[in-house]
N, C-alpha and C positions, 0 to 999 in steps of 0.2 A: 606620197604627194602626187596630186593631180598634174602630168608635163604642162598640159594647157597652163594653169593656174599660173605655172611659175615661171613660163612662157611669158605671160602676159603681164606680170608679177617685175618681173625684167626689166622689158620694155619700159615698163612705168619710172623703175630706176634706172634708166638709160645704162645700164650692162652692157659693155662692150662686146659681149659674145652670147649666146642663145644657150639656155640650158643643155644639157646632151640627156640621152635614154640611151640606159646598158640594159641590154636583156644577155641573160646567161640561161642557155641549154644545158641537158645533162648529156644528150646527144646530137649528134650533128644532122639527123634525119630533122629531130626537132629544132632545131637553128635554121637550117633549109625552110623549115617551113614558118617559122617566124618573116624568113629574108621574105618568101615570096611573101606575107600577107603584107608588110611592110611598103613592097616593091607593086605589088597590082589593086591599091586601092582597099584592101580589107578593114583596114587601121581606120579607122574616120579622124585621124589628123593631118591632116594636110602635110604640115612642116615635116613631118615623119616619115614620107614618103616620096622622097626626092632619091631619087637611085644616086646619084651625083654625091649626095653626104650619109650616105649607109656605109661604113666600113664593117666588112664582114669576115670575122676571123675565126677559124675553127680548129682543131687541132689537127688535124689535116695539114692546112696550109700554115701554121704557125709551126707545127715538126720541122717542115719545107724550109722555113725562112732558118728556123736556127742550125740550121744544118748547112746552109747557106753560108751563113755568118761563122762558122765553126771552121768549115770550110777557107773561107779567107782568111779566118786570123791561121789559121796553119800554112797557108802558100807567103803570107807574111812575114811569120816564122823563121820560116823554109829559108828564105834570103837575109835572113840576119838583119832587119828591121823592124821596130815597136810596132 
């Protein structure tokens, strides 16, 4: 389906919230270069290219976060608290 379409598809039924666009890489070279066409204008959709609501997550940085959160629930643990 067309994002515009249902964009504007939306609007028309006053949706509280804007459609979203998930793009899935099989690598992260190709995600990076998704980010940038998104991020400098390649996209010819406007809404789509606001750096501000791009959330960019790659397996990189999503290893990071659960490792993080692994992390704390163990120092949690640790003290004999849920």
């Amino acid at each position: 389906m067309d994002w515009k379409a249902a964009c504007q598809r939306w609007k028309e039924e006053k949706a509280p919230t804007p459609p979203v666009m998930i793009t899935v890489a099989n690598r992260t070279e190709t995600a990076a270069r998704v980010n940038y066409a998104l991020t400098h204008d390649k996209v010819r959709v406007e809404e789509l290219s606001d750096p501000e609501r791009i959330l960019h997550i790659d397996s990189k940085v999503l290893g990071e976060a659960e490792a993080q959160e692994e992390s704390a629930g163990n120092r949690i643990g640790e003290h004999g608290r849920e």
